[in-house]
C-alpha positions as CSV (number, residue, x, y, z in Angstrom):
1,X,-134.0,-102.5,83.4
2,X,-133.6,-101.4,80.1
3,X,-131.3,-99.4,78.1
4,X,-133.8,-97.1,77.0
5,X,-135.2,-96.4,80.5
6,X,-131.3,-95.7,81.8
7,X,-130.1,-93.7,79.2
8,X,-133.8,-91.6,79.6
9,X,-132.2,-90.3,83.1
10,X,-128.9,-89.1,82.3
11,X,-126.9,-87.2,84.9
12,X,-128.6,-86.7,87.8
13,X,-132.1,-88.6,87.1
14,X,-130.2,-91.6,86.0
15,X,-129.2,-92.8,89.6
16,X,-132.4,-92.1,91.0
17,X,-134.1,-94.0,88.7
18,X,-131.5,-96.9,89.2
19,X,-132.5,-96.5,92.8
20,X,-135.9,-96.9,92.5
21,X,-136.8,-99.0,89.7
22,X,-134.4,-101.8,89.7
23,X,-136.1,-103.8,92.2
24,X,-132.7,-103.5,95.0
25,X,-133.0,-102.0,98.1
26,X,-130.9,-98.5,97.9
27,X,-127.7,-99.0,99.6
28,X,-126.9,-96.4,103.1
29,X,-127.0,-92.9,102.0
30,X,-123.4,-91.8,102.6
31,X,-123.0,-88.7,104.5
32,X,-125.9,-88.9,105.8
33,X,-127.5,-90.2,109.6
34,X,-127.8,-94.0,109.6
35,X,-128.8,-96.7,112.1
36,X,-125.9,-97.0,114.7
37,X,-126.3,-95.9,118.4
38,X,-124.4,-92.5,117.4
39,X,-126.4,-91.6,114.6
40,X,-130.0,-92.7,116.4
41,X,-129.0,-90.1,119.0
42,X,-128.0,-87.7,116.6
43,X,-130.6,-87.7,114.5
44,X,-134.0,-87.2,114.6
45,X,-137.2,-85.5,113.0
46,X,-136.8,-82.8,111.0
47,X,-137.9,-79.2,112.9
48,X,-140.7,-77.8,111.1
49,X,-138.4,-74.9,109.3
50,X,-136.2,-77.4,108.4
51,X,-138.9,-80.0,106.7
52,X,-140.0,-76.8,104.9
53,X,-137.1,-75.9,103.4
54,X,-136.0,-79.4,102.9
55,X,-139.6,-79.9,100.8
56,X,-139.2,-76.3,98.9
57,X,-135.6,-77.1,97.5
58,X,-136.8,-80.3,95.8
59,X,-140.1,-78.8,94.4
60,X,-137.8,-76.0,93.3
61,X,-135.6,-78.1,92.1
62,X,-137.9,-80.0,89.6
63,X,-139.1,-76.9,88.7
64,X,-135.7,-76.1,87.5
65,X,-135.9,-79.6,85.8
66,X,-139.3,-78.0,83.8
67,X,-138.5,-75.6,82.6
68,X,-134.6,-76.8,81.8
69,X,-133.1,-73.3,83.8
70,X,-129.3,-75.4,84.0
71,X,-128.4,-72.2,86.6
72,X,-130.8,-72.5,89.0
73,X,-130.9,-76.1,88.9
74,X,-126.9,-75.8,89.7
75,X,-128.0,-73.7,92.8
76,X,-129.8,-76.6,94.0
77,X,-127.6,-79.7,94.0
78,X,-124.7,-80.0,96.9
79,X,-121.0,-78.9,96.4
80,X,-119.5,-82.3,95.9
81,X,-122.5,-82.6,93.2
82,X,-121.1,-80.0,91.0
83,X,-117.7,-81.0,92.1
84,X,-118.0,-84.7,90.8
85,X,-119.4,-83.0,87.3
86,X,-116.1,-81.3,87.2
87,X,-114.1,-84.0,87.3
88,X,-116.4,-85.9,84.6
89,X,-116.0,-82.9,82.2
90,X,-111.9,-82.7,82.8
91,X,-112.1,-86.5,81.9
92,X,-114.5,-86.2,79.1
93,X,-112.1,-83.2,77.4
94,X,-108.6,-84.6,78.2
95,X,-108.8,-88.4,79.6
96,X,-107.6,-91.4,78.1
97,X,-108.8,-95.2,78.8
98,X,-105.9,-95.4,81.5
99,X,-107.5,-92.5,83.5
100,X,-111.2,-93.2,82.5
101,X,-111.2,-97.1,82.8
102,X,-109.9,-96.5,87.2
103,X,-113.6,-94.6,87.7
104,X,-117.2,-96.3,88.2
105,X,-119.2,-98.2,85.3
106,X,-121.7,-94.9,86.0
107,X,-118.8,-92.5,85.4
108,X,-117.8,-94.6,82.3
109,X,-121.1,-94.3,80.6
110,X,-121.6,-91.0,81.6
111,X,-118.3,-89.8,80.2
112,X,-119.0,-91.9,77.2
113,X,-122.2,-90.4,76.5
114,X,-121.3,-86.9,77.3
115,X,-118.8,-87.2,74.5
116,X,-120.8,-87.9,72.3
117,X,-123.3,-84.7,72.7
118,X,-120.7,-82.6,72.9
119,X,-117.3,-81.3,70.7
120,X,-114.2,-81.7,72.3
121,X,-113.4,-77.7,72.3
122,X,-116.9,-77.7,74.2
123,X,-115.7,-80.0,77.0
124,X,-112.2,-78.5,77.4
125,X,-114.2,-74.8,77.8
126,X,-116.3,-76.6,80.9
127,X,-116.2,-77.2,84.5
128,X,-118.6,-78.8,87.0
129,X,-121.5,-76.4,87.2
130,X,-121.4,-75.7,82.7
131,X,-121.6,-79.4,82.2
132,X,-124.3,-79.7,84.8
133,X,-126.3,-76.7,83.0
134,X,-125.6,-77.9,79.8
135,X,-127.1,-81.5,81.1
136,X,-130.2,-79.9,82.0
137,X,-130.7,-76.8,79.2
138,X,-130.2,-79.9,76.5
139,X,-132.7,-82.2,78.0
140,X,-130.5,-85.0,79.2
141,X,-131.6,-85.1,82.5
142,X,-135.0,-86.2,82.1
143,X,-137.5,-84.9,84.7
144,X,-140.2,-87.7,84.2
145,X,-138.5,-89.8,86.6
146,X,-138.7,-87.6,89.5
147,X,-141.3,-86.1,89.2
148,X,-143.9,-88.9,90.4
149,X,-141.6,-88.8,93.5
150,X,-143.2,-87.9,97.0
151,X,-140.9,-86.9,100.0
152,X,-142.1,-88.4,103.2
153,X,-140.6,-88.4,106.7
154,X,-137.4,-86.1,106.9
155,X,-134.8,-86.6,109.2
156,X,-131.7,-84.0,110.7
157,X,-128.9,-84.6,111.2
158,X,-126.3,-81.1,112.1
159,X,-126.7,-80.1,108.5
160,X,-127.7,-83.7,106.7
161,X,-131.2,-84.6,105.8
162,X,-132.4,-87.9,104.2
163,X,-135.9,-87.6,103.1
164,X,-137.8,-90.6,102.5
165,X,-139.4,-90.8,98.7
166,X,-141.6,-93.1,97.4
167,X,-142.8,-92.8,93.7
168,X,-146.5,-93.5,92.8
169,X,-146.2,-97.4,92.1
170,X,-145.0,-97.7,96.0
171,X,-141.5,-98.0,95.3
172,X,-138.9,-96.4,97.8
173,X,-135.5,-94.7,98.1
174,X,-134.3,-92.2,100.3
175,X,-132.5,-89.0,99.3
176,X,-130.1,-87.2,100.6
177,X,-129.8,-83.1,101.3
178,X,-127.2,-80.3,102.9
179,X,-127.2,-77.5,104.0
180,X,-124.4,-75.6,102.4
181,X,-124.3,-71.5,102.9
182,X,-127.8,-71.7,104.9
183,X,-129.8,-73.1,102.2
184,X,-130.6,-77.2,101.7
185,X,-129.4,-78.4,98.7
186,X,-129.7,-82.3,97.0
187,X,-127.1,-84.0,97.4
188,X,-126.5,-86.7,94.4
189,X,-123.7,-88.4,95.3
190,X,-125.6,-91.2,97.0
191,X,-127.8,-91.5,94.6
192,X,-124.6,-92.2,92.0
193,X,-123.0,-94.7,94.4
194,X,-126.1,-96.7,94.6
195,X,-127.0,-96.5,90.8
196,X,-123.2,-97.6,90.3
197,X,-123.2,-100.7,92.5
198,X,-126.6,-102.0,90.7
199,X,-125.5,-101.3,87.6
200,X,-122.7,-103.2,88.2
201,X,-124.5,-106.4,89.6
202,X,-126.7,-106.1,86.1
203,X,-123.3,-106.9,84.3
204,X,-122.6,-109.8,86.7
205,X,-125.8,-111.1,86.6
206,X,-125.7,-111.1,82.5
207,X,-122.3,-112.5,82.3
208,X,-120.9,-109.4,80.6
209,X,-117.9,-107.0,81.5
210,X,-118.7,-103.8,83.0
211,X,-117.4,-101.5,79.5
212,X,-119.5,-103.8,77.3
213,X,-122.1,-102.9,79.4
214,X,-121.5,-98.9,78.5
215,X,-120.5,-99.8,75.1
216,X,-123.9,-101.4,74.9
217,X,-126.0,-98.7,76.6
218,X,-124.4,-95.9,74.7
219,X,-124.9,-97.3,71.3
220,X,-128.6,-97.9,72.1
221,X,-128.8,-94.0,73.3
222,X,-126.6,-92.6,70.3
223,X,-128.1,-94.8,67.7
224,X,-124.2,-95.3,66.8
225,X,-121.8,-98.4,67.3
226,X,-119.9,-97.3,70.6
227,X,-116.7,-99.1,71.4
228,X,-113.6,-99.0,73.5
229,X,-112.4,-95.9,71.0
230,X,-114.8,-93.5,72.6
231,X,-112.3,-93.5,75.6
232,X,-109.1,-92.4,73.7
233,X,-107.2,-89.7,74.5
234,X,-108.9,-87.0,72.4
């Protein structure tokens, strides 16, 4: 996997992509049903109003993607989405490597990254869902990646769904959705988690720490030398 191909999917496209192109099987989708006794009886094929709306939300969300409408693509990610951008843009404005260097190699690159696009009085003015719109009004969320995607088999679980997705060269990954204030919404925290854990076995398997791994990838995205002072306390 290369840098340029991780750093094309920043934000919410760059987990997917981990997901699906790195060869791994995608971890369990937390949160959502998986195979134990409870869960089989619990869940099961998604009714036809709810494969519907399940289908809708993503094709409106890569819509939103498109045509790079930040709002409505905020509508259509899950609560703890927007919530875990929130804490990313807090870190980005005020954290310092003590803070920054206890969350994920994802989180580290993301937050390295995002300070670089953006001013410091930018960052301290945001919360979850303006760092999210800014993400995807500025073109760093890169739509490419999902777009070849194609849902399959749905499945319900009270008000979970994992959709089954494969993209066009036959690889697979299931994705996660809830329903939040009657209306499905996709749920990247999974996504994340997954992307994290094989981003982190690329830095084992090449014998290099996890922040030379960011400090690598962000200085092939930038075009700049990134090092452990883009995680000072600004």
């Amino acid at each position: 996997m290369s840098a340029r191909s991780i750093l094309a999917t920043l934000f919410a496209t760059l987990p997917l992509f981990a997901a699906v192109s790195c060869g791994s099987e995608p971890a369990p989708v937390q949160g959502a049903p998986q195979s134990t006794p409870e869960s089989q009886a619990v869940a099961s094929a998604a009714a036809p109003e709810d494969d519907a709306a399940v289908r809708e939300s993503f094709d409106r969300y890569l819509t939103t993607l498109r045509d790079t409408d930040g709002e409505a693509a905020a509508r259509l990610v899950t609560s703890t989405t927007i919530r875990h951008y929130g804490e990313l843009a807090t870190l980005a404005a005020t954290g310092g490597p003590g803070e920054i260097g206890r969350r994920s190699l994802i989180d580290r690159l993301n937050i390295a990254l995002v300070r670089h696009h953006l001013a410091t009085e930018q960052l301290e003015a945001m919360d979850g869902p303006a760092l999210f719109v800014v993400a995807v009004e500025r073109g760093l969320i890169d739509k490419a990646q999902v777009e070849t995607l194609t849902l399959g088999e749905i499945t319900v679980s009270g008000d979970r769904a994992v959709a089954a997705a494969e993209d066009e060269g036959g690889k697979g990954t299931a994705l996660s959705f809830a329903r939040e204030r009657g209306t499905w919404r996709l749920d990247l925290m999974p996504l994340i988690e997954t992307s994290d854990r094989i981003m982190t076995e690329l830095a084992a398997r090449h014998g290099v720490s996890e922040d030379e791994l960011v400090f690598r990838l962000a200085s092939t995205a930038t075009g700049t030398t990134v090092d452990e002072s883009v995680f000072a306390k600004p």
